[in-house]
N, C-alpha and C positions, 0 to 999 in steps of 0.2 A: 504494500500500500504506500503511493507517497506520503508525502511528509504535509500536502495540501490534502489529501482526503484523510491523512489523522487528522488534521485540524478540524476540519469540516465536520468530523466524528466528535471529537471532543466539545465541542461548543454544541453538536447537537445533544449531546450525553448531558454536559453537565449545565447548560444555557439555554432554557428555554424562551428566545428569544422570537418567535415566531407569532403572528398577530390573527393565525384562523381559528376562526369558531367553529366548532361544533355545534351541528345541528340536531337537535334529539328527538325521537316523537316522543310524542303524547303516551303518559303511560294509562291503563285504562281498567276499568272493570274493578277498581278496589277502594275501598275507605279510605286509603291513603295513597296519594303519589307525588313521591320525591322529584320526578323530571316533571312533572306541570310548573310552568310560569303563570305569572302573569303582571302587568302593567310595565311600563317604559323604563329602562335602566341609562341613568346617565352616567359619564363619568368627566373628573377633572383632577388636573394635577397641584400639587400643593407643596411644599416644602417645608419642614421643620427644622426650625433653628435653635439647638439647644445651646444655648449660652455658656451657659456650665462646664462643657466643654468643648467648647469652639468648633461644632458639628452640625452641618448641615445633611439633615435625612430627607430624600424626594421621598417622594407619597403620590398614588395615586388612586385617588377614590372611584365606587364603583357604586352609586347611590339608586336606591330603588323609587318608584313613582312617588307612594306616599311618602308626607313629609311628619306624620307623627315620629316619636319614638321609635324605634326600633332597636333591637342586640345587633351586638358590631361584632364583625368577624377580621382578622387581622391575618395578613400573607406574610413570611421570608422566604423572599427568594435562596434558590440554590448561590454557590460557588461562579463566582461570573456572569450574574444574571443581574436582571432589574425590578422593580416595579411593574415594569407593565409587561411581565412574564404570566403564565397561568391564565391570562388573560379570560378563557371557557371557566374555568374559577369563580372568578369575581362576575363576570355576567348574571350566570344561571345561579348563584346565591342573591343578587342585588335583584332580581328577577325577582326571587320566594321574599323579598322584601328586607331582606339581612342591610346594613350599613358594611362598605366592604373596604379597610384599606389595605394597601401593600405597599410594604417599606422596601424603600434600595438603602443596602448599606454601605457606605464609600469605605473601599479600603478592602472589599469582598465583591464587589458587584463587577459589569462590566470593563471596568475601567482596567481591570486585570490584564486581561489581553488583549481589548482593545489598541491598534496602534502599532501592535508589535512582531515582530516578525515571527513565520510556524515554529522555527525553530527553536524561539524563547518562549512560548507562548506556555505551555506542559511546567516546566520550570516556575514559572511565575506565579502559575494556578498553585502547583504546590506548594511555595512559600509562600503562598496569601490562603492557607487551608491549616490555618495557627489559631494558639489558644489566643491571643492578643485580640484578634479581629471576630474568635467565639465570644469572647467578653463586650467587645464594642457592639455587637449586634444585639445582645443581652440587653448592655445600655440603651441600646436604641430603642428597642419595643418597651423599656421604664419608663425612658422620656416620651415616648406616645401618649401612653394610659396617663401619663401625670400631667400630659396637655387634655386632656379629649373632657375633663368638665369645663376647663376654661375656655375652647371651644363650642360646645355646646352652648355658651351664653355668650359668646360674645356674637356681637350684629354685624351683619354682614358677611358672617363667615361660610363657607359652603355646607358646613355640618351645625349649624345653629338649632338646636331644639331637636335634633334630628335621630338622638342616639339613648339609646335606655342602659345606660352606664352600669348595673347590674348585672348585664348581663353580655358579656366581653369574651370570645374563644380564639386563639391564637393559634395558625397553622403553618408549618412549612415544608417548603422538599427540600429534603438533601442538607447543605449546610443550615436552608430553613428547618428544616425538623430536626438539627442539633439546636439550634436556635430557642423552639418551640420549647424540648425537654427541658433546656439549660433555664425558660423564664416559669415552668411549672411544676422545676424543685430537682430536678436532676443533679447533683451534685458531684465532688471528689473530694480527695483527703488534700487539696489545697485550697480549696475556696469555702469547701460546705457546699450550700444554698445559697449563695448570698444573690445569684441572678434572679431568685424566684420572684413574681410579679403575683401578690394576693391577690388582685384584681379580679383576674384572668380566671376564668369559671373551668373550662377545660381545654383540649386541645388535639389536633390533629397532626400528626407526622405522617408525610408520604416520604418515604424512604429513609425508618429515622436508623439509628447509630451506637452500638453498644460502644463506652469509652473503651479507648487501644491499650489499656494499664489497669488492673485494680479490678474489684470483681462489680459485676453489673446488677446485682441486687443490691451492695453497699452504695452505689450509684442513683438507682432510683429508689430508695425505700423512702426518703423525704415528699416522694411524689406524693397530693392527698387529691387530685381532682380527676375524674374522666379522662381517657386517652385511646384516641382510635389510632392504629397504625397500620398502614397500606406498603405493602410491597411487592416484589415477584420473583419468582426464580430465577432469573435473570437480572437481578438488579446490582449487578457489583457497581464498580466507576474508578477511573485511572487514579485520582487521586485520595486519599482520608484512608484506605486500608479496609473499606468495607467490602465483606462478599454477600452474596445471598443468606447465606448460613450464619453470617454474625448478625445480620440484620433481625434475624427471626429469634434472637437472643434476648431482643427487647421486651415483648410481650411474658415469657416467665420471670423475665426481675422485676415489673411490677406489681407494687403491695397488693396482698388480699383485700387490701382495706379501701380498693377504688373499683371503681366500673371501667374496665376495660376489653378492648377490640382486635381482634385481628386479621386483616387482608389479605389473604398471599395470592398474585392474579399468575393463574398460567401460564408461562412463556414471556413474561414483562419484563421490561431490560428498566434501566434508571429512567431513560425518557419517557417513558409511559406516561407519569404525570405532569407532562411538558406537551408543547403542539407542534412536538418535531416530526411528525409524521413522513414528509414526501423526502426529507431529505436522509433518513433513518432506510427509508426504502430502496431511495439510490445506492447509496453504501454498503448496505450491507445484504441487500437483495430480498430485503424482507417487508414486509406493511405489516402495520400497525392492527390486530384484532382491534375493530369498532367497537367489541362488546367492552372494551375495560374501560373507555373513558364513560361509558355507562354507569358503570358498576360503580367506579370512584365517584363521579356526581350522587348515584345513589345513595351510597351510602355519608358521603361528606352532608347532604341535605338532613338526610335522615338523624343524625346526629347532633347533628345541631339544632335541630328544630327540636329533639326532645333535651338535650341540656341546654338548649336556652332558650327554648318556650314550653318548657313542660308539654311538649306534645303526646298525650298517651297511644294516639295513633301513631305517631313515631315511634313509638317506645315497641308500641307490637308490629310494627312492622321489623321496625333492626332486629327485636331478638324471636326475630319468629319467623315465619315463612315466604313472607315479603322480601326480606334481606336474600334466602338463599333462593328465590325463584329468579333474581337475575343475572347469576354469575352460570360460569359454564360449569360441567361436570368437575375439570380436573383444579379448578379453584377452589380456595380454602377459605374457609370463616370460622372464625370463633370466637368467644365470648366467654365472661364471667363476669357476673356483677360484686360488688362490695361483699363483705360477709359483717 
């Protein structure tokens, strides 16, 4: 392979940088369904400026029609990625009426390899794939939640009145869902907890990350809230040391004492939760099953709508028949709630 189609590989692996939507039907015939929309989804760009340490975080919101209250759902992008990644994401929840942002974190984000020649490019990703830039992303999604009442009242703002602060769930892929873990109590024997974010009601990892040192129940045993985690047999990536089989590590070092999930989609490489589709094809000669961006909207809806609207139709659809009527035979689900 050249050294332009690693490139082109790696930015599709670990950058979801592509802007097509996903178009879904209608799901039909149940008390409940996670893929119906409905009303006008807008979006706009925003920037936070955290003073305190001389940081500027892009933001891009994905606001649904109504303008009551609403629970906020919060993106991290991957290693190399931006805000306006995920993009099928942020629509189809700002659609079910969710308040949707996504943080770019500088110093992790595009800016990586942006600019740089193929041959630096692998290099650079993996010395920007440190604990330094886990920590600053950590800080980032603090300084959000610890903006977003002062936002919500102040005039003029795009998110004025717009957000039901109670009810807050944080997601991410890849270095987002080290992200995710590290602000919902994930810790180690150099920090603790200290990134944990109380706010934050629960949380989603699409490809999340057992630590590389130290054992991974001593890791997340400080977790105390919901945790859905999505991945595939296929989901290693060039850089962080993750394979499929560490990944699936996550789910048994979570306490008894939480309500937690587990995804594993058939044949799904790292991109799967990214809209790299056409060029994942080119490369590697393979397409994308249609059914798993399914399944993840499914189930990402589904989850959210019961931990942060108490939806009991949600509740029996995840832990019941609803959930496994849309995966394929050779995908995995599982579950256990709190004891």
């Amino acid at each position: 392979m050249s050294i332009t189609h690693q490139l082109f590989l790696m930015i599709a692996v670990l950058c979801s940088i592509s802007s097509t939507t996903l178009t879904l039907p209608a799901a039909s015939g149940a008390d409940y369904s996670p893929l119906t929309t409905s009303g006008k989804v807008s979006t706009e760009t925003y920037s936070l400026v955290d003073k305190t340490r001389s940081r500027t975080i892009p933001l891009r919101f994905y606001l649904p029609e109504k303008i009551e209250p609403q629970p906020v759902v919060l993106f991290s992008h991957g290693l190399g990625g931006s805000c306006d990644n995920n993009r099928y994401l942020g629509e189809h929840l700002a659609g079910r009426g969710y308040v949707c942002i996504f943080l770019q974190h500088p110093g992790s984000d595009e800016s990586v390899w942006k600019g740089k020649k193929p041959a630096e490019i692998m290099p650079a990703m993996q010395q920007a794939a440190n604990y330094e830039n886990l920590k600053l992303r950590c800080e980032d999604v603090k300084a959000l939640v610890d903006s977003l009442a002062q936002w919500n009242k102040m005039t003029g703002h795009p998110l004025k009145g717009r957000m039901d602060l109670g009810r807050i769930g944080m997601s991410g892929h890849s270095f987002g869902a080290q992200t995710t873990q590290g602000v919902l109590g994930q810790g180690n024997a150099r920090v603790g907890n200290q990134f944990k974010v109380p706010e934050i009601t629960g949380g989603i990892a699409y490809s999340p990350s057992i630590p590389l040192a130290g054992s991974p129940q001593e890791a997340f045993r400080r977790v105390d809230r919901p945790m859905l985690l999505m991945t595939g047999t296929k989901d290693d990536s060039p850089v962080g040391g993750q394979t499929p089989e560490s990944r699936r590590k996550v789910y048994p070092a979570l306490p008894e004492t939480i309500d937690r999930y587990e995804l594993v989609l058939e044949g799904a490489e790292h991109s799967v939760f990214s809209e790299r589709e056409l060029r994942v094809r080119t490369l590697r000669g393979t397409g994308r099953n249609p059914n798993h961006h399914m399944v993840i909207l499914s189930l990402t809806t589904a989850f959210w709508d019961y931990y942060l609207r108490d939806d009991e139709q949600a509740k029996k659809w995840l832990q019941g028949d609803g959930a496994k009527a849309v995966l394929e035979q050779a995908d995995q689900w599982q579950f256990a709630t709190r004891n």
